[in-house]
Kinemage of the C-alpha trace (Angstrom):
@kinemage 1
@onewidth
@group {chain A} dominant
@subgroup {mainchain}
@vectorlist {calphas} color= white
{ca unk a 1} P 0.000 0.000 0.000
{ca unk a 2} L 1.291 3.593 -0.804
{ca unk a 3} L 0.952 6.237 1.045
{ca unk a 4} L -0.778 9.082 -0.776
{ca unk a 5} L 0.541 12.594 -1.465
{ca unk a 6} L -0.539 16.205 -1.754
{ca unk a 7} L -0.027 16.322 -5.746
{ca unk a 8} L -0.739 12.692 -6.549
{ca unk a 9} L -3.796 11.880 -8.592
{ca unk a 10} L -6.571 10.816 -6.279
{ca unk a 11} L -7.085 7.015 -7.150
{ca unk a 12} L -10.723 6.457 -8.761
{ca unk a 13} L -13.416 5.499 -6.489
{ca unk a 14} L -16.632 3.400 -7.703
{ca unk a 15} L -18.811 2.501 -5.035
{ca unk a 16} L -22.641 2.297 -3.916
{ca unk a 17} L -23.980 5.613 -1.900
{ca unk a 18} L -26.881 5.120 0.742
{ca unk a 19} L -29.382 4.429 -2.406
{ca unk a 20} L -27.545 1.822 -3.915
{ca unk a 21} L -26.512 4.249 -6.810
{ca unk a 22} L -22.826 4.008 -8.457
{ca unk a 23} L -20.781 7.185 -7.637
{ca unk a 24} L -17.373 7.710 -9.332
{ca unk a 25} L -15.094 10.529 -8.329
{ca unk a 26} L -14.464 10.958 -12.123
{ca unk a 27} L -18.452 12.384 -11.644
{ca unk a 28} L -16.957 15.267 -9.935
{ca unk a 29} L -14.692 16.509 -12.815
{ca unk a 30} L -14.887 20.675 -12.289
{ca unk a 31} L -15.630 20.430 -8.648
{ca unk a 32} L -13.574 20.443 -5.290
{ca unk a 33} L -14.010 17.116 -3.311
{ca unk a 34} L -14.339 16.788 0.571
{ca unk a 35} L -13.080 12.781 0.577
{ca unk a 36} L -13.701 12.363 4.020
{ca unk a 37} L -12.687 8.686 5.537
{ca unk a 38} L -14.768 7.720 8.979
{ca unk a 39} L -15.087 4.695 11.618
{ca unk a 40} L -18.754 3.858 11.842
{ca unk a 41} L -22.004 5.386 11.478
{ca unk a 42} L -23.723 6.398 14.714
{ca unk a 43} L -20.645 6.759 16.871
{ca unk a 44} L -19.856 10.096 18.592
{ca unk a 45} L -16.502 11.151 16.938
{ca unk a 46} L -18.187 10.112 13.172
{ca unk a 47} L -22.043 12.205 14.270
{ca unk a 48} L -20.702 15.450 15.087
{ca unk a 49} L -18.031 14.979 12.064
{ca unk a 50} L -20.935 14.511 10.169
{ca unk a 51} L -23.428 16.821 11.612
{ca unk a 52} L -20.534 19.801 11.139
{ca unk a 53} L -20.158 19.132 7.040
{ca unk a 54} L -24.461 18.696 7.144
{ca unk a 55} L -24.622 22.630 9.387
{ca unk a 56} L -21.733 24.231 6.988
{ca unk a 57} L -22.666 22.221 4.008
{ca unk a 58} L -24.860 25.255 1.935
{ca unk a 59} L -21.534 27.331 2.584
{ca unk a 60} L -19.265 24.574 1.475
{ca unk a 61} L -20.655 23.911 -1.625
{ca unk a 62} L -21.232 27.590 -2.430
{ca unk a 63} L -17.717 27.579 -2.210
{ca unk a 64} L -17.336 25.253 -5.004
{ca unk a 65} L -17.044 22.315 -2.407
{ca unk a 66} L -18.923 18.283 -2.832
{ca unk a 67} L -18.802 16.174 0.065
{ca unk a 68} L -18.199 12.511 -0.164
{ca unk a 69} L -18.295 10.774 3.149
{ca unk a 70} L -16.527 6.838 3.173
{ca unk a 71} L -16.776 4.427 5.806
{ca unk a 72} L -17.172 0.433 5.524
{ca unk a 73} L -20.684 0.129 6.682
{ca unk a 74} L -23.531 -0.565 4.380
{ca unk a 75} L -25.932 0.736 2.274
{ca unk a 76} L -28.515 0.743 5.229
{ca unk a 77} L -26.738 1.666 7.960
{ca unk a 78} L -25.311 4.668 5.511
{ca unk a 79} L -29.101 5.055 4.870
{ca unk a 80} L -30.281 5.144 8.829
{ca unk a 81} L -27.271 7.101 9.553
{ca unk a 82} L -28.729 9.787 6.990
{ca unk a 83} L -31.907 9.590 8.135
{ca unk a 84} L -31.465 9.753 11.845
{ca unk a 85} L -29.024 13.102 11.297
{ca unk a 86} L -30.487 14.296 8.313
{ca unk a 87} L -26.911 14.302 5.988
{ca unk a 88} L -27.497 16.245 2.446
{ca unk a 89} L -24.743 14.602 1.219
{ca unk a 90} L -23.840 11.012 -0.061
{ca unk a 91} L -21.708 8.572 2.067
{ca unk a 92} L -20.199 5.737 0.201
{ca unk a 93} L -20.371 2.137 1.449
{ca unk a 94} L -16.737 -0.045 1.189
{ca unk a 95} L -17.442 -3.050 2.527
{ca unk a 96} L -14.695 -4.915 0.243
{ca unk a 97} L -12.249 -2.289 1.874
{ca unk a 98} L -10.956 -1.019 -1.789
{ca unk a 99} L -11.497 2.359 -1.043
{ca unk a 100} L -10.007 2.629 2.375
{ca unk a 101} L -7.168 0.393 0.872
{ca unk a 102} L -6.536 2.756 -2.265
{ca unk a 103} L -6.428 5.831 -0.136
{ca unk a 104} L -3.880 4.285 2.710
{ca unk a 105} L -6.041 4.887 5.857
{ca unk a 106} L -6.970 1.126 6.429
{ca unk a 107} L -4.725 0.899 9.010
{ca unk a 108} L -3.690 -0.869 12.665
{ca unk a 109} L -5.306 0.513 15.798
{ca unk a 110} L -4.731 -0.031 19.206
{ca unk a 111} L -7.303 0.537 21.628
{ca unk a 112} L -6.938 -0.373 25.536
{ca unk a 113} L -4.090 -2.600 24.164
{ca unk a 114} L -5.959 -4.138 21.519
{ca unk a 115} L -4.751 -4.378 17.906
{ca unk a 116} L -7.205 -4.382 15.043
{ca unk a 117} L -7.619 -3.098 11.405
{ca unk a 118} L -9.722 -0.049 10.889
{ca unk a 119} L -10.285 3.351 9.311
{ca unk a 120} L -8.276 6.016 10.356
{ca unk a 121} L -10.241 9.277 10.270
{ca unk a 122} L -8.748 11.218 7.475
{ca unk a 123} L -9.868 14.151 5.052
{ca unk a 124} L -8.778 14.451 1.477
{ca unk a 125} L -9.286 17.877 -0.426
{ca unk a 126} L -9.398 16.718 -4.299
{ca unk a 127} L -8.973 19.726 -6.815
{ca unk a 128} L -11.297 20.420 -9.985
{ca unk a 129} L -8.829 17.930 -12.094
{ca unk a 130} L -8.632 15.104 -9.697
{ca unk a 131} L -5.457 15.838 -7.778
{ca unk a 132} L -5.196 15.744 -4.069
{ca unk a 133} L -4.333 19.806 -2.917
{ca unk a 134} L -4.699 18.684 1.195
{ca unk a 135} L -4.412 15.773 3.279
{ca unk a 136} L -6.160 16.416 6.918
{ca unk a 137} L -4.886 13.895 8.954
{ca unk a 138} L -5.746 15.428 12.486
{ca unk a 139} L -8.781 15.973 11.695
{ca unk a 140} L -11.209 18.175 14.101
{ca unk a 141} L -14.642 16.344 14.295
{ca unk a 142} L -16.439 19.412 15.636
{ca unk a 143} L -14.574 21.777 13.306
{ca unk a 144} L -13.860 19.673 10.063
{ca unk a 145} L -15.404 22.113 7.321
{ca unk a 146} L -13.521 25.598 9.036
{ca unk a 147} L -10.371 23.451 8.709
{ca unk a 148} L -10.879 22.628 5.393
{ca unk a 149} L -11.845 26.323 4.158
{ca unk a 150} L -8.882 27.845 6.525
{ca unk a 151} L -6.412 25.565 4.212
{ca unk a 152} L -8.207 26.495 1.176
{ca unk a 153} L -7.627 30.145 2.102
{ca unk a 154} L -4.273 29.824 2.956
Protein backbone atom coordinates (compact mmCIF):
# COMPACT_ATOMS: atom_id res chain seq x y z
CA UNK A 1 0.00 0.00 0.00
CA UNK A 2 1.29 3.59 -0.80
CA UNK A 3 0.95 6.24 1.04
CA UNK A 4 -0.78 9.08 -0.78
CA UNK A 5 0.54 12.59 -1.46
CA UNK A 6 -0.54 16.20 -1.75
CA UNK A 7 -0.03 16.32 -5.75
CA UNK A 8 -0.74 12.69 -6.55
CA UNK A 9 -3.80 11.88 -8.59
CA UNK A 10 -6.57 10.82 -6.28
CA UNK A 11 -7.09 7.02 -7.15
CA UNK A 12 -10.72 6.46 -8.76
CA UNK A 13 -13.42 5.50 -6.49
CA UNK A 14 -16.63 3.40 -7.70
CA UNK A 15 -18.81 2.50 -5.03
CA UNK A 16 -22.64 2.30 -3.92
CA UNK A 17 -23.98 5.61 -1.90
CA UNK A 18 -26.88 5.12 0.74
CA UNK A 19 -29.38 4.43 -2.41
CA UNK A 20 -27.54 1.82 -3.91
CA UNK A 21 -26.51 4.25 -6.81
CA UNK A 22 -22.83 4.01 -8.46
CA UNK A 23 -20.78 7.18 -7.64
CA UNK A 24 -17.37 7.71 -9.33
CA UNK A 25 -15.09 10.53 -8.33
CA UNK A 26 -14.46 10.96 -12.12
CA UNK A 27 -18.45 12.38 -11.64
CA UNK A 28 -16.96 15.27 -9.93
CA UNK A 29 -14.69 16.51 -12.82
CA UNK A 30 -14.89 20.68 -12.29
CA UNK A 31 -15.63 20.43 -8.65
CA UNK A 32 -13.57 20.44 -5.29
CA UNK A 33 -14.01 17.12 -3.31
CA UNK A 34 -14.34 16.79 0.57
CA UNK A 35 -13.08 12.78 0.58
CA UNK A 36 -13.70 12.36 4.02
CA UNK A 37 -12.69 8.69 5.54
CA UNK A 38 -14.77 7.72 8.98
CA UNK A 39 -15.09 4.69 11.62
CA UNK A 40 -18.75 3.86 11.84
CA UNK A 41 -22.00 5.39 11.48
CA UNK A 42 -23.72 6.40 14.71
CA UNK A 43 -20.64 6.76 16.87
CA UNK A 44 -19.86 10.10 18.59
CA UNK A 45 -16.50 11.15 16.94
CA UNK A 46 -18.19 10.11 13.17
CA UNK A 47 -22.04 12.21 14.27
CA UNK A 48 -20.70 15.45 15.09
CA UNK A 49 -18.03 14.98 12.06
CA UNK A 50 -20.93 14.51 10.17
CA UNK A 51 -23.43 16.82 11.61
CA UNK A 52 -20.53 19.80 11.14
CA UNK A 53 -20.16 19.13 7.04
CA UNK A 54 -24.46 18.70 7.14
CA UNK A 55 -24.62 22.63 9.39
CA UNK A 56 -21.73 24.23 6.99
CA UNK A 57 -22.67 22.22 4.01
CA UNK A 58 -24.86 25.25 1.94
CA UNK A 59 -21.53 27.33 2.58
CA UNK A 60 -19.26 24.57 1.47
CA UNK A 61 -20.66 23.91 -1.63
CA UNK A 62 -21.23 27.59 -2.43
CA UNK A 63 -17.72 27.58 -2.21
CA UNK A 64 -17.34 25.25 -5.00
CA UNK A 65 -17.04 22.31 -2.41
CA UNK A 66 -18.92 18.28 -2.83
CA UNK A 67 -18.80 16.17 0.07
CA UNK A 68 -18.20 12.51 -0.16
CA UNK A 69 -18.30 10.77 3.15
CA UNK A 70 -16.53 6.84 3.17
CA UNK A 71 -16.78 4.43 5.81
CA UNK A 72 -17.17 0.43 5.52
CA UNK A 73 -20.68 0.13 6.68
CA UNK A 74 -23.53 -0.56 4.38
CA UNK A 75 -25.93 0.74 2.27
CA UNK A 76 -28.51 0.74 5.23
CA UNK A 77 -26.74 1.67 7.96
CA UNK A 78 -25.31 4.67 5.51
CA UNK A 79 -29.10 5.05 4.87
CA UNK A 80 -30.28 5.14 8.83
CA UNK A 81 -27.27 7.10 9.55
CA UNK A 82 -28.73 9.79 6.99
CA UNK A 83 -31.91 9.59 8.13
CA UNK A 84 -31.47 9.75 11.84
CA UNK A 85 -29.02 13.10 11.30
CA UNK A 86 -30.49 14.30 8.31
CA UNK A 87 -26.91 14.30 5.99
CA UNK A 88 -27.50 16.25 2.45
CA UNK A 89 -24.74 14.60 1.22
CA UNK A 90 -23.84 11.01 -0.06
CA UNK A 91 -21.71 8.57 2.07
CA UNK A 92 -20.20 5.74 0.20
CA UNK A 93 -20.37 2.14 1.45
CA UNK A 94 -16.74 -0.05 1.19
CA UNK A 95 -17.44 -3.05 2.53
CA UNK A 96 -14.70 -4.91 0.24
CA UNK A 97 -12.25 -2.29 1.87
CA UNK A 98 -10.96 -1.02 -1.79
CA UNK A 99 -11.50 2.36 -1.04
CA UNK A 100 -10.01 2.63 2.37
CA UNK A 101 -7.17 0.39 0.87
CA UNK A 102 -6.54 2.76 -2.26
CA UNK A 103 -6.43 5.83 -0.14
CA UNK A 104 -3.88 4.28 2.71
CA UNK A 105 -6.04 4.89 5.86
CA UNK A 106 -6.97 1.13 6.43
CA UNK A 107 -4.72 0.90 9.01
CA UNK A 108 -3.69 -0.87 12.67
CA UNK A 109 -5.31 0.51 15.80
CA UNK A 110 -4.73 -0.03 19.21
CA UNK A 111 -7.30 0.54 21.63
CA UNK A 112 -6.94 -0.37 25.54
CA UNK A 113 -4.09 -2.60 24.16
CA UNK A 114 -5.96 -4.14 21.52
CA UNK A 115 -4.75 -4.38 17.91
CA UNK A 116 -7.21 -4.38 15.04
CA UNK A 117 -7.62 -3.10 11.40
CA UNK A 118 -9.72 -0.05 10.89
CA UNK A 119 -10.28 3.35 9.31
CA UNK A 120 -8.28 6.02 10.36
CA UNK A 121 -10.24 9.28 10.27
CA UNK A 122 -8.75 11.22 7.48
CA UNK A 123 -9.87 14.15 5.05
CA UNK A 124 -8.78 14.45 1.48
CA UNK A 125 -9.29 17.88 -0.43
CA UNK A 126 -9.40 16.72 -4.30
CA UNK A 127 -8.97 19.73 -6.81
CA UNK A 128 -11.30 20.42 -9.98
CA UNK A 129 -8.83 17.93 -12.09
CA UNK A 130 -8.63 15.10 -9.70
CA UNK A 131 -5.46 15.84 -7.78
CA UNK A 132 -5.20 15.74 -4.07
CA UNK A 133 -4.33 19.81 -2.92
CA UNK A 134 -4.70 18.68 1.20
CA UNK A 135 -4.41 15.77 3.28
CA UNK A 136 -6.16 16.42 6.92
CA UNK A 137 -4.89 13.90 8.95
CA UNK A 138 -5.75 15.43 12.49
CA UNK A 139 -8.78 15.97 11.69
CA UNK A 140 -11.21 18.18 14.10
CA UNK A 141 -14.64 16.34 14.30
CA UNK A 142 -16.44 19.41 15.64
CA UNK A 143 -14.57 21.78 13.31
CA UNK A 144 -13.86 19.67 10.06
CA UNK A 145 -15.40 22.11 7.32
CA UNK A 146 -13.52 25.60 9.04
CA UNK A 147 -10.37 23.45 8.71
CA UNK A 148 -10.88 22.63 5.39
CA UNK A 149 -11.85 26.32 4.16
CA UNK A 150 -8.88 27.85 6.53
CA UNK A 151 -6.41 25.56 4.21
CA UNK A 152 -8.21 26.49 1.18
CA UNK A 153 -7.63 30.14 2.10
CA UNK A 154 -4.27 29.82 2.96
Amino acid sequence: MTELSVGDKAPEINAKNQMGETIKLSDFQGKKVILYFYPKDNTPGCTTEACNFRDNYQSLLKDGFEVLGVSIDSEQSHQKFIAKFELPFNLLSDGDQKIVNDYGVWVEKNMYGRKYMGTSRTTFIINEDGIIAHIVKKVDNKNASQQIKELYTK
